[in-house]
N, C-alpha and C positions, 0 to 999 in steps of 0.2 A: 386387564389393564394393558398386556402388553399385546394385545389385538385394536384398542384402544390409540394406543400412540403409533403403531402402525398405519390407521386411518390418516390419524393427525398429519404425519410424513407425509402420507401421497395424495392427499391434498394438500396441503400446504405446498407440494412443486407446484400441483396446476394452478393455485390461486394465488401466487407471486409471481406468477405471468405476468408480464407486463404489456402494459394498454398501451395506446398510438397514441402516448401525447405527444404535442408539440410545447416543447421547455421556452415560457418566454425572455427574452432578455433581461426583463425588468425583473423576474418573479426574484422578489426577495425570502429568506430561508429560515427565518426563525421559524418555532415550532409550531404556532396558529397558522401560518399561512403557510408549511406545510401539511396540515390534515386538511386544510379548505381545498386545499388543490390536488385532494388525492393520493396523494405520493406516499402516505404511509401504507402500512399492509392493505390490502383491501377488504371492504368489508362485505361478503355475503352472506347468504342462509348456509350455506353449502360450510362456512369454518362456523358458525353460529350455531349448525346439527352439531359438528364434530365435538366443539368445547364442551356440549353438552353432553355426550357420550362419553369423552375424556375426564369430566369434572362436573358430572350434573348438579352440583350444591353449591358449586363455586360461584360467587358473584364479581365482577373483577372490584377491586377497590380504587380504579380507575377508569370510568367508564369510557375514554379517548382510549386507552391502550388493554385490547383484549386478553394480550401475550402476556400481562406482568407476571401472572403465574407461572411463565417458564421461564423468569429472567432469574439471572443472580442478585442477590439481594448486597447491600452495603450499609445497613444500620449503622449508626454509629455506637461504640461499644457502654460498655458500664448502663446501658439504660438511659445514656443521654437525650434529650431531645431538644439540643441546637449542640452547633458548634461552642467552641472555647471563641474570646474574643482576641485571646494572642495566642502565636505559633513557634518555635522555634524557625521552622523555616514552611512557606508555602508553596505548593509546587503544582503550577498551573498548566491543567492535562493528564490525563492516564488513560497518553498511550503508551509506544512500545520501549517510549523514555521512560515517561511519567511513571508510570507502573514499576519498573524498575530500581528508577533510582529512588522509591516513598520506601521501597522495601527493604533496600538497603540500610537507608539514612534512620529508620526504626528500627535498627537490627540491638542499637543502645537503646534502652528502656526509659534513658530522660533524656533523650532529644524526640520533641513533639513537631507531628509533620500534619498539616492540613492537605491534601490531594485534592483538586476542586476539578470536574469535569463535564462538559457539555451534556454529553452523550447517556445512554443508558448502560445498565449491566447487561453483558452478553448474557445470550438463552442457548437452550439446548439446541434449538435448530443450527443458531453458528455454527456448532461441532461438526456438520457434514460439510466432508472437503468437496465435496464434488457442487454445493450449494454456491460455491463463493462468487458467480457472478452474479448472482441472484440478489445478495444483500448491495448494492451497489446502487440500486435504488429503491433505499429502503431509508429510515429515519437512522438506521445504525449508517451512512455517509451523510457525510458537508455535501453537498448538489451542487460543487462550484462547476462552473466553465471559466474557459478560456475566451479573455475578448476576441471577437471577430479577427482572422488575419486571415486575407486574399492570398487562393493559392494553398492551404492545407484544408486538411478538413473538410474537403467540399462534399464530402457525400453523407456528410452528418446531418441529424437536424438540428436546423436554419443553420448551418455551415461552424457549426461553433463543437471546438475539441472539449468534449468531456472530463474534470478531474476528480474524482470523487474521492475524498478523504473522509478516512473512518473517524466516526462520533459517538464515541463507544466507552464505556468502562474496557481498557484492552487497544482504543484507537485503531488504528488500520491494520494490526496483526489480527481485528475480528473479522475485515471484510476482504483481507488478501489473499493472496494466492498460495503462502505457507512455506515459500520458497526460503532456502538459507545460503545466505552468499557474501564472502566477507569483501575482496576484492585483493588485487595482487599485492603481493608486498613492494613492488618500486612504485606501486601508488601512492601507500602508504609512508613509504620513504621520500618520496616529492614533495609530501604536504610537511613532513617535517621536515626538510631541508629549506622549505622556503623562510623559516624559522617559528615553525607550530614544533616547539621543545616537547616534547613526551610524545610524540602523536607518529612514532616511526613504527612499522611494522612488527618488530621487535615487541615495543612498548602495548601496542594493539592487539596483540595476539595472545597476551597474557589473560586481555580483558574477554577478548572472542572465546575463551576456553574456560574465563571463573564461569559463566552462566550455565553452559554447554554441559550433554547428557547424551553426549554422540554412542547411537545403536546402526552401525552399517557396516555389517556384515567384515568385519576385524578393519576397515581404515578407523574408525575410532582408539584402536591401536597404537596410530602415529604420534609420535611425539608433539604434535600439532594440535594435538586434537584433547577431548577431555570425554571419559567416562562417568563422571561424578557430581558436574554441575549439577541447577533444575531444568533448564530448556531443554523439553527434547529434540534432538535434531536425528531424523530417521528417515528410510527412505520409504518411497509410497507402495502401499501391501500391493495395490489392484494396479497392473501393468496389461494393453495388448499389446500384440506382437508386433507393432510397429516400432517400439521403441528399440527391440533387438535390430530389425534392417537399418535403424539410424544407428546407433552404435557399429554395428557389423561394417556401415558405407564409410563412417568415421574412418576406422581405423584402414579401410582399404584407399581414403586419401592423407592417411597417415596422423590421422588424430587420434591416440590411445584411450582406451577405456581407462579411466586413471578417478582419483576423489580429485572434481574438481577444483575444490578448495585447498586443496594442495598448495605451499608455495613454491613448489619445485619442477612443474611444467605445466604446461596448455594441455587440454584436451576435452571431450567428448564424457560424459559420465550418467547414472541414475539421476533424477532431481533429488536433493535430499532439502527436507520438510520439516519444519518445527509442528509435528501430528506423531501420536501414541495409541497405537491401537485402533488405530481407523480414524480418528478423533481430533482435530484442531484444537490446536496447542496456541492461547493467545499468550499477551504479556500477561495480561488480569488473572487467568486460570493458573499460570503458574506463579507468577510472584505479588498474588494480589489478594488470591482467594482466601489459603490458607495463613495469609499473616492478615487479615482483617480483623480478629478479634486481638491484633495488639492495642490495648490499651495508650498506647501513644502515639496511633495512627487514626488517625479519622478521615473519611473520602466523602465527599460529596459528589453525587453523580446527578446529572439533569442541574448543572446550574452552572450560568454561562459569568463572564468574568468578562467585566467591560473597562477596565484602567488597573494601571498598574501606580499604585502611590508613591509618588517622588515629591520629598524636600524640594521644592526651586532651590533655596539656600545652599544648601548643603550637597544636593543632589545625591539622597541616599535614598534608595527605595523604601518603604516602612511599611508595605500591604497592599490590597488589594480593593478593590469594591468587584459586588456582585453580583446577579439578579437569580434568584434562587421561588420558586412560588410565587413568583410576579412579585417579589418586595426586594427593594434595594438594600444590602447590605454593605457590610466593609469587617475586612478581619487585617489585624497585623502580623508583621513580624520581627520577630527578635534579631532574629540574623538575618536570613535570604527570602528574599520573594526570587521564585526560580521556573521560567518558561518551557514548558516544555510541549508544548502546544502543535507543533508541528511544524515545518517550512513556509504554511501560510498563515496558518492564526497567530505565531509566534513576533513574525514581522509586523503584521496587521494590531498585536495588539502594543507591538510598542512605540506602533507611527501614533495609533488614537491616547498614549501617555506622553507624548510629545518629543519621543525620541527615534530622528529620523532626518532625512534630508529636511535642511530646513526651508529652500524654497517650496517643497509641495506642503510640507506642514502648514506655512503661511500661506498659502493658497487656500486651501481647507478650514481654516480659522484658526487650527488647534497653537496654544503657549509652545515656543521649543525648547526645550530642555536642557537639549544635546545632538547637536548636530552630527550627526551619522548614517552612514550608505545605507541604509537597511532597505531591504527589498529590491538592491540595485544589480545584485547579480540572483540570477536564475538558470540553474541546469536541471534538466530534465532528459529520463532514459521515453525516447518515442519509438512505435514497433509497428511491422505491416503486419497487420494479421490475415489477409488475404490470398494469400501466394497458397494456391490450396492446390493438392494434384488428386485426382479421380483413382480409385483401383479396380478393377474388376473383378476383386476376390470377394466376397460378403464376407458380414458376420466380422470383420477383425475390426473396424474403427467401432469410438465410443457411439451410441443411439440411444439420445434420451427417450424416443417412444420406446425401447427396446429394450431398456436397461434400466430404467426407474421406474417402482413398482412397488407393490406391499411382499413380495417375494426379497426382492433386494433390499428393502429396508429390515425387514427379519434379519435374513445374515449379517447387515450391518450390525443393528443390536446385538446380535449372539456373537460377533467374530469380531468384525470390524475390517474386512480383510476384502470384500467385495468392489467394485466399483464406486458404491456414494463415499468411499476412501480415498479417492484421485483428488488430486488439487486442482481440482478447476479443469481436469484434463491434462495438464501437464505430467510430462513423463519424462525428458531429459534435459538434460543444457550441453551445450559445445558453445568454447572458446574457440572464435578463430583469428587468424591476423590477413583484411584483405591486403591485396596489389596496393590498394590507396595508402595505407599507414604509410607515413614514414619514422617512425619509433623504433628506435634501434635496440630498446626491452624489449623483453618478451612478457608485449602487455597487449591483446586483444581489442579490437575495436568493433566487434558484433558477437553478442551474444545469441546462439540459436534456443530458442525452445522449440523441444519437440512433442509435438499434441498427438494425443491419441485421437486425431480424430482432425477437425479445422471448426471453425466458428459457426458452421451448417450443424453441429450436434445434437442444438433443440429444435433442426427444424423439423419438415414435414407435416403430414397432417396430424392437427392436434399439439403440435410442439410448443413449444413455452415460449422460444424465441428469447431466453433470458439473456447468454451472451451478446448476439445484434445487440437488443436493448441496451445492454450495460453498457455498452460503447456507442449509445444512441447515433446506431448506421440506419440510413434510412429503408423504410420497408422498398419504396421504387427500387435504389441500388442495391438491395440483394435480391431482388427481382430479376431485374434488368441481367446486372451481372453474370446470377447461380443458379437463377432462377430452375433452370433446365437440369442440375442435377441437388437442389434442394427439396426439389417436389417430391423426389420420387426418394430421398435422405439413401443416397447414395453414398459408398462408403468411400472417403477421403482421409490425406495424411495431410498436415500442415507442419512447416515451422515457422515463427514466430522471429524475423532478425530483429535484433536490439541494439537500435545506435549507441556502443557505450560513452563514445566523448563528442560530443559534438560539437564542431565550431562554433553553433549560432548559439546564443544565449539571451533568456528573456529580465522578466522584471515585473516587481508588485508592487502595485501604489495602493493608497484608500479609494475607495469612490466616493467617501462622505464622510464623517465624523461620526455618523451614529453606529456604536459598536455591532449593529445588528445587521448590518447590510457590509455582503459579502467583498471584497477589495477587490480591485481590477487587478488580473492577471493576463500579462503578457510572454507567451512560452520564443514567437520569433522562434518557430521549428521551420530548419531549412531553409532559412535566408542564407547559409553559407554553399558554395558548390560542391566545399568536400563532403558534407554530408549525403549529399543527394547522391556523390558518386558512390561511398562509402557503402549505402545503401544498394544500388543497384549490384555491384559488387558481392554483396550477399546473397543477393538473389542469384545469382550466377554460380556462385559455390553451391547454393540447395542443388539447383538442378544438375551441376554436378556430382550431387550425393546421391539425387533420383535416377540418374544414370548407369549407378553400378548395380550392379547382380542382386543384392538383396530386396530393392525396391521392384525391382524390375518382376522377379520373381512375383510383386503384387499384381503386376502389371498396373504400375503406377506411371501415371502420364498428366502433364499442366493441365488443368482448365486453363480456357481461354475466355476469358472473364471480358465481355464487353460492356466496360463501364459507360455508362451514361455520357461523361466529359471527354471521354477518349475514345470515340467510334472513330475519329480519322487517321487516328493515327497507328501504322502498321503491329499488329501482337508482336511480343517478345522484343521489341528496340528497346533499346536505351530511354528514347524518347515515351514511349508507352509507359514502361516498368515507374519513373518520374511522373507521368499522371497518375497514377495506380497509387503510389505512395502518398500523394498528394488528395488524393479522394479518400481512403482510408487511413488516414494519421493516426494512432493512438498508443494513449499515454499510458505507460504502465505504471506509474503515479512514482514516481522515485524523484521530487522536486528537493534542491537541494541549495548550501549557498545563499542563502536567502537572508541569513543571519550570520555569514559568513566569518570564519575565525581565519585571524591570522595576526602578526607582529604588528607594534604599533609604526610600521615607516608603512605598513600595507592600508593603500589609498580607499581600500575595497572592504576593509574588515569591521567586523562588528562588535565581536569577541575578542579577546586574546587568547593565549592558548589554553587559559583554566577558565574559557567559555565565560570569565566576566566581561560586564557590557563594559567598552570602553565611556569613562569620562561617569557612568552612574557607578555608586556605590551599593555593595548590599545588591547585586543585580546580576543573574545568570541568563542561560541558556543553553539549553540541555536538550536539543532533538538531534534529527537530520539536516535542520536548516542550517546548524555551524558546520557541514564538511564543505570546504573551500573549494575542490576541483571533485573532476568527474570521476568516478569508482568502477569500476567492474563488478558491481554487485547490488542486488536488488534492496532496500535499503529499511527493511527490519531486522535484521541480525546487524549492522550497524549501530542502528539508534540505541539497541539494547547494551554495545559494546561501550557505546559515548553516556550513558548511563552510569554503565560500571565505574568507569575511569571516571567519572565526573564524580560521583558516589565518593569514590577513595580522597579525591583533589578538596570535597567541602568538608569531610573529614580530617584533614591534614590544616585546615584554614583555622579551623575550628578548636581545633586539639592545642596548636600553638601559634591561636591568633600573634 
């Protein structure tokens, strides 16, 4: 058996390789016309030998989905076979809200929670950290893009920025990077001062520590921190030695090796990872799995939720409708119908129940309800991942021909301490504060990740190419580009800057009224100048990091990447570094705002600060799309926190209506 799933692993890297499609505009995303176009896992002889080696009796009991056998399952309990037709409260989405807060809100034995979600149950292959670009397109993500905008993105394909959000029993902590990051405390002090009462750092930090199950090596320690929770938060087993020369360069331009989630200064640190024992760590597997058989939680998984029921009269939400088996449903509730759906679907589904600006609603045909900004602010963290430097050492960066194999998956399964243990690659984070801030905190405006390796890691011959892929760069411009030391999978360092506040800010409207087709999103990355300089600015600190003795030691030196758009113009300007960003844009999916909380005099909010919808009754929202400004932090340890606290606030409604 266990020679058996060894197989399964190493195939399953090569045939989640991803093929040269080109992503049409048009292509809409429900689940039929994603398997007509491919996009699910692929089908050959080659995974059709293995199942049969792995499970020769098995027959699947879905003939579209081969994998069901390795998913999690989500019955509903007692032997039911439908839902209840009323709910205490319904809460729509499980992800790394959803999941969260259905586990708390059951924690009483007679308060009943419906969990309704798109996506399927995570499988074993999610577990491998080092997979995670890999699921990104895969049926476990939403396949949204970004509308067309002139000037980013140009070296994607058909020019269009990729956003992929997880669709998953578990949502985007099955298909992310596993990173954990809360964000500074006078961030968190700005949002409450604008007047979001409870939402000050103080107040936040209570919540960032009930889930938390911090194992790093004694900062768990800190009064800060929490050894007890369920999340684990750990740091990642399999490290190369680049991560030591980033740290080492750090602290020689004076950034400390410190836990960077610290409230009490900037610095440079390990990545620390919601993964245990080699193994991703979703919301679903820790607060989903094992409270499934409570009898007063039922989750529906693979079923999409197309209106949200509101009184015109009254304007009290009372339930939902559904489309679950291609048949239309509807379930109520008692007290909250509660979104937790994410920064897009969340906005999207309350434009198509009529609550929303009211001239696009009336544009679209839809009744208004409730006239409110939703979908009017958008912030999103955008990152170069390109800034790649050459070393002449071998053998130290990650090499997927070189390091995924039926060998590494072995140690996987027996330790979990090997490389398919890496998050995605990622190995560090540094806060730094450029020349451009003018913020007189000590609050950071670029986040570095640093990679064991740079976005070349699947290539060469034979290589999966999943990275590119997942950020659909095109095959000409990493050609063009890298071409010259991609072939030959040349060992490189990258890091990864991360605009944390950006000037520019987008927006999400419908494109149509039918729940099934995906909403226009507009990111407006880098219409502002300070961002552009912000950025270049960070690049400028790398290469001062590359500078110093540790890297040097690699004999680490820039590529000179001659992009396609930018042959005229001289390597290393200002002006170059600004096309480069501008050709490789990409989103590390942290969209936020979007359902925005804030005091009812804020012209911009959607929520107030116990995340009720303003002006509906009986009406939440409960993801990442209520934090109002920009964060210093990647935004699933977040969503999990706004859970918590949200958890406590419907408890407290409830206890003494």
């Amino acid at each position: 058996m266990l020679l058996n799933y060894i197989s399964f692993l190493s195939v399953l890297i090569s045939t989640t390789a991803f093929h040269d499609y080109e992503y049409g505009d048009d292509y809409e995303h429900d689940s039929d016309q994603f398997r007509e176009q491919g996009r699910s896992y692929p089908q050959s002889p080659i995974i059709d030998a293995v199942l049969k080696s792995y499970a020769p009796n098995y027959v699947p009991k879905n003939s579209e989905d081969i994998f069901d056998f390795l998913r999690d399952s989500y019955p509903l309990p007692a032997g039911l076979q439908s839902p209840y037709d009323e709910y205490d409260f319904i809460i729509v989405g499980a992800g790394s809200a959803g999941s969260v807060l259905a586990s708390r809100l059951t924690e009483d034995k007679n308060t009943t929670v419906l969990l309704i979600e798109a996506g399927k149950p995570e499988m074993i292959l999610t577990d491998i950290p080092i997979m995670a670009p890999y699921f990104q397109s895969t049926e476990y993500a939403w396949q949204y893009y970004m509308e067309p905008q002139p000037g980013v993105c140009t070296g994607m394909i058909n020019g269009r920025c990729f956003w992929p959000r997880g669709k998953a029993v578990g949502g985007s902590s099955v298909i992310n990077y596993m990173i954990y990051t809360r964000g500074r405390p006078q961030e968190w002090d700005r949002i409450a001062a604008a007047g979001n009462y409870g939402w000050s750092y103080s107040d936040v930090l209570e919540y960032y520590k009930k889930g938390e199950r911090a194992n790093l090596n004694g900062y768990e320690k800190d009064p800060t921190r929490n050894r007890n929770g369920e999340m684990p938060v750990e740091f990642a087993r399999y490290r190369t030695k680049l991560i030591e020369a980033f740290l080492e360069a750090g602290r020689i331009l004076g950034h400390p090796t410190i836990d960077y989630n610290s409230p009490h200064q900037l610095g440079f640190g390990y990545v620390q990872t919601t993964i245990t024992k080699g193994h991703r760590q979703t919301a679903a597997k820790v607060f989903l799995h094992r409270q499934k058989t409570r009898q007063n939680l039922h989750i529906l998984p693979d079923t999409y939720v197309t209106k949200i029921l509101i009184n015109p009269q009254t304007k009290t939400a009372y339930g939902v409708e559904y489309v679950r088996n291609r048949l239309k449903h509807s379930v109520l509730a008692r007290k909250e119908v509660i979104l937790s759906a994410g920064p897009i679907a969340s906005p999207q589904l309350l434009m198509l129940s009529g609550v929303g600006p009211k001239e696009h609603l009336t544009s679209m045909g839809i009744p208004v309800l409730k006239d409110l900004p939703v979908g009017k602010t958008l912030y999103d963290h955008i990152s170069f991942p390109a800034l790649i430097f050459e070393l002449n050492t071998t053998d130290v960066s990650l090499n997927e021909n070189k390091m995924l194999n039926a060998k590494s998956a072995i140690e996987w399964i027996k330790n979990g301490d090997n490389v398919m243990s890496s998050p995605g690659g990622v190995e560090g984070i540094g806060y730094i504060k450029t020349p451009v801030s003018n913020d007189l905190d000590p609050i950071p405006d670029i986040e570095l990740l640093s990679i064991g390796g740079s976005i070349l890691v699947d290539g060469g011959p034979g290589g999966s190419k999943a990275v590119r892929k997942g950020m659909r760069i095109r095959d000409a411009v990493i050609d063009e580009a890298f071409g010259s030391i991609d072939r030959i999978s040349k060992d490189t360092w990258s890091a990864f800057p991360m605009l944390l506040h950006p000037v520019s800010f987008g927006r999400i409207e419908l494109k149509n009224k039918n729940p099934f087709s995906h909403p226009r999103m507009y990111g407006n990355y880098l219409t502002h100048p300070k961002d552009v300089a912000t950025f270049i600015a960070a690049i400028r600190h790398v290469q001062a990091l590359v500078a110093t003795p540790p890297f040097q030691k690699l004999g680490a030196k820039i590529h000179k990447a001659p992009y396609p758009t930018c042959r005229d113009i001289p390597f290393d300007s200002d002006e170059y570094w600004e096309c480069a960003i501008r050709t490789l844009t990409a989103t590390l999916h942290h969209q936020i705002a979007t359902c925005r909380m804030g005091p009812n005099n804020d012209s911009l909010a959607v929520v107030d600060p116990e995340l009720r919808v303003y002006g509906i009754e009986k009406l939440r929202v409960v993801d990442s799309g209520v934090i109002p400004r920009t964060i210093s932090a990647h935004t699933n340890a977040p969503a999990m926190m706004i859970a918590e606290k949200a958890a406590d606030m419907i408890k407290a409604t409830w206890t003494h209506p």
